[in-house]
N, C-alpha and C positions, 0 to 999 in steps of 0.2 A: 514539818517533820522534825521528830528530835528523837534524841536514844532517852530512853529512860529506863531504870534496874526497878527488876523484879523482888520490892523488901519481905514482901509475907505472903503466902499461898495458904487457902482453907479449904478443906471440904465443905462445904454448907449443905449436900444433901446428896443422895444420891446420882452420882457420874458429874454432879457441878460441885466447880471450884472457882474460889474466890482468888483474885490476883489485885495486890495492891501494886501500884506503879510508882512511881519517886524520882526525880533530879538526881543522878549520880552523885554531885556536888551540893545538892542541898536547896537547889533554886526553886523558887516560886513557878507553878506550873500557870501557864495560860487557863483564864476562868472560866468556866459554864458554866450552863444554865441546865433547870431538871428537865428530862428528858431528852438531854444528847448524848451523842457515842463518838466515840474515837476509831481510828484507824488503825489496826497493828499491823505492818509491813515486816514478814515471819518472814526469815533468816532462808526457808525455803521454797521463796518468790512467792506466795501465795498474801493474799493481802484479804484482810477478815472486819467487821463492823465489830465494835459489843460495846452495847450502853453504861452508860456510868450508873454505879449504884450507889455511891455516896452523897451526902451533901453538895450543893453546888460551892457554899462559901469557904469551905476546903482548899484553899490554894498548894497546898506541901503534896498532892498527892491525887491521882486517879484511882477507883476502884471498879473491875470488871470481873461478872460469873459469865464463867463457859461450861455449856452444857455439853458434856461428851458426845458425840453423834460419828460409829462406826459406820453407820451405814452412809453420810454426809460426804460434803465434799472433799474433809482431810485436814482443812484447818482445824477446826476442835481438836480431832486429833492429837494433833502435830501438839498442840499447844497444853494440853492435857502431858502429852507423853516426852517432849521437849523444855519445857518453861518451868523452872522451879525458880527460886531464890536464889538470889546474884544472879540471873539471867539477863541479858540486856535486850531490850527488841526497837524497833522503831515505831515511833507515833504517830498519828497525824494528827493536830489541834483539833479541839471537839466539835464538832457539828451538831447541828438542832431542827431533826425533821418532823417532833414529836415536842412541840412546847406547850407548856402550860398559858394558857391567855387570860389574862389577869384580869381582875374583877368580878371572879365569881361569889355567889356566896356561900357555895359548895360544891364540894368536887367529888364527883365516884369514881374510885380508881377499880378497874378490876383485870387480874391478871391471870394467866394461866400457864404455869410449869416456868420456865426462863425467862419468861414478860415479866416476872416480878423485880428482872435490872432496873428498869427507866420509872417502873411506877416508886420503888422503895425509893429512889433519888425525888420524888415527886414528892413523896410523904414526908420526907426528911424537911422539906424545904415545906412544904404546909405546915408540918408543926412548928418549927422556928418562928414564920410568921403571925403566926396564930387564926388562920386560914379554918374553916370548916369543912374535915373531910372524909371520906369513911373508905376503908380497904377489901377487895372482896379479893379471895387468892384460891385460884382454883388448882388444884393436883391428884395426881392419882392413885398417889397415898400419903399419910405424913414421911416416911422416907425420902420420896421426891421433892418435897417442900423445901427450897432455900430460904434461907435466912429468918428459919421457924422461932429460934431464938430470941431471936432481933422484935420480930413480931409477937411474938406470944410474953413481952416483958413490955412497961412504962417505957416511955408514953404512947408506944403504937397500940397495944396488948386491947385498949380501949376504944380502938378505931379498926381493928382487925377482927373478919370472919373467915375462917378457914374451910373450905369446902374442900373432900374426898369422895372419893369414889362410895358406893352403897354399902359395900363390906366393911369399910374402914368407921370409924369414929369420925364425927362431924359430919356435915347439913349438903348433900348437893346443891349447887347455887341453882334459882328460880329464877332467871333472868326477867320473865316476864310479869312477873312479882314485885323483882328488885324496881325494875323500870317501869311499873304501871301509872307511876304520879309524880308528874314533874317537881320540882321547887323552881319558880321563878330564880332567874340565874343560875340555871345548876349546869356543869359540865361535867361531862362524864370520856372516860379516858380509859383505854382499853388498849394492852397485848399481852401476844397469846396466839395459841396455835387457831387454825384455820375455823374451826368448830364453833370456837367462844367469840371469834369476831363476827361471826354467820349469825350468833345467837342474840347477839349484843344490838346489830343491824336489824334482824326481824324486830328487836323488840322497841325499838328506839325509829321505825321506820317516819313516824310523823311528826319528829321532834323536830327544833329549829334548825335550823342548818348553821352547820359552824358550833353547835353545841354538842355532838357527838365527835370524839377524835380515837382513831386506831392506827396502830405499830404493828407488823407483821414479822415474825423473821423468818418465818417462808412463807411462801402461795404455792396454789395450787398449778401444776402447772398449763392446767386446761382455763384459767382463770386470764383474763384480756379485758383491759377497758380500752382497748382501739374498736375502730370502728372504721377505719380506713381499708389500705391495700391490705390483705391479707399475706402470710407469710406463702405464698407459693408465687408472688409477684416479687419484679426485680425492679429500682430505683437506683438513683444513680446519692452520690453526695461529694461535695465540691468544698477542699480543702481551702481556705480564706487565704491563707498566708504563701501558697503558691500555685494557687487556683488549678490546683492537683485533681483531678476529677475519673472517681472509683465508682464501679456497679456492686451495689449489695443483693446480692443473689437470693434467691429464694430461700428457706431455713437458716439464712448465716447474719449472725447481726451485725450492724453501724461496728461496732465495738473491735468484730474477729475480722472484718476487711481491715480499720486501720492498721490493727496488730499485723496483720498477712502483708501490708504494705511499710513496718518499720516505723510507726506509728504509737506509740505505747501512753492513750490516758488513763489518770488514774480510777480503777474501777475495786470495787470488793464483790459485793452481791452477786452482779450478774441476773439479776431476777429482776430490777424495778425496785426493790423495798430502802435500798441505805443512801439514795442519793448522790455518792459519790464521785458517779461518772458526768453527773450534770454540765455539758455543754454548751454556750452560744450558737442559737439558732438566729442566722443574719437574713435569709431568706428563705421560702417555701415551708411548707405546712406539715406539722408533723401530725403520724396517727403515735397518741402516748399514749402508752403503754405500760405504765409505772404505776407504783402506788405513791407516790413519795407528792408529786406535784397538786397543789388547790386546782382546782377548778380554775379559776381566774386564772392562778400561773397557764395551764393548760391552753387557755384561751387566749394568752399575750403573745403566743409562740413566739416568744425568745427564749428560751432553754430548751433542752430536750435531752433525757435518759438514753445514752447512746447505747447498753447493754438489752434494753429490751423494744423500744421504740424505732416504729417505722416511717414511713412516708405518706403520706394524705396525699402529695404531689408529685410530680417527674423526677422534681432535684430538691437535696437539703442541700442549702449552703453552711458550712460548720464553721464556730470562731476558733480554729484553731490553726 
């Protein structure tokens, strides 16, 4: 956690805007890597994810679009209608649930409305490298399109295809087109609203595994990869540090018992998608329920997404 000032604010497209972040004093910020996000812990308690969309090799500065969303939880909001220049907010160092894995010999990035944060930081850092990569950027019209500038100029201009809606100018994306014919080594990378990962998934369904990767920043909320107790079942979960032991009742998550009992981990989402809330799981089996964890993680049961994730057993033991 650290304060950092708000130096420059952009609109890049309709209801999104650009926020760069800065060291007060001028300090070198902690480094990352393409595809991760930061934590902003907003002045009025609500704590938000948003991916970096700069260069990773950038040390002087983070850069994040927030897409307005009225109807949303209130952060966008708040930070839309709160945060301008000279504003100060709190950080948290950047996390990485969305990495690029090295050694490809091409990458498809394709993204859809406010996914183009983590992919444009992905491209930044493939061109640098001299990486082989190509950009598909899906929206609903060019007005929604961030960072259209950016894209439609050297050296992305050449590696970007813009897809709109039927009315507008430019090609709706053919997923099963784009994805009919592998290239030995190719990785393909994907976020975007619920639709384009549904589309991405059908069309990619035979590929290798570990060669297809997606970002979500929402689900749906009828969407569960547990397969455990179901949410009308109660479990219990056994605090480590003072062998505290709490029932999580039916509808109510790991997450709103600790809170209800004076307990406060750090969490943003709420949904499974940012990882944040990631706990030590020291005993009993969880049903996860996130999108954030591999396979394998899932299957070491030592962590566990305490905002959406239940119990496979009687009792979790939590390392906290």
């Amino acid at each position: 956690m650290r304060t950092l000032r708000i130096s420059r604010c952009v609109d890049e497209a309709l209801g999104i805007r650009s926020y760069e972040l800065v060291d007060p004093d001028g300090a070198l910020l902690p480094p990352f890597e393409a595809g991760a996000h930061i934590n902003l812990h907003l002045p009025d308690g609500r704590t938000r994810s948003y991916s970096l969309c700069n260069d990773p090799q950038e040390r002087q500065r983070y850069v994040i679009a927030v897409l307005r969303e009225p109807t949303g939880r209130g952060g966008s909001v708040y930070v839309h209608d709160n945060l301008a220049v000279g504003s100060q907010v709190q950080v948290s160092d950047p996390l990485n649930n969305f990495p690029l894995m090295a050694g490809a010999c091409i990458y498809t990035l394709i993204a859809g409305g406010i996914g183009i944060t983590p992919i444009l930081s992905m491209a930044r850092y493939l061109e640098r490298t001299g990486v082989a990569y190509s950009i598909h950027y899906c929206a609903r019209n060019p007005e929604r399109a961030a960072f259209r500038e950016i894209l439609g100029t050297a050296p992305f201009s050449r590696r970007t295809v813009m897809h709109f809606g039927g009315e507008h100018s430019g090609k709706r994306l053919d997923l099963a087109s784009l994805l009919s014919e592998r290239v030995g080594g190719q990785q393909v990378y994907c976020c975007g609203p619920a639709g384009l990962i549904d589309g991405v998934k059908a069309a990619t369904w035979d590929w290798q595994a570990n060669s297809v990767h997606f970002e979500r920043f929402k689900i749906d909320p009828t969407l569960s990869t547990g397969s455990g107790q179901d949410a009308t079942s109660t479990f219990e979960i056994e605090i480590d540090s003072t062998g505290q032991i709490l029932d999580v009742p039916p509808q109510k998550s790991i997450l709103h018992v600790l809170r209800d009992n004076g307990i406060f981990p750090d969490s943003s989402c709420e949904e499974g998608i940012c990882g944040t809330c990631a706990t030590g799981l020291l005993s009993g089996t969880a049903d996860h329920r996130d999108f954030v964890l591999t396979d394998e993680e899932k299957a070491s049961q030592t962590v566990v997404m305490i905002c959406c994730s239940r119990a496979g057993s009687r009792r979790l033991k939590l390392d906290l």
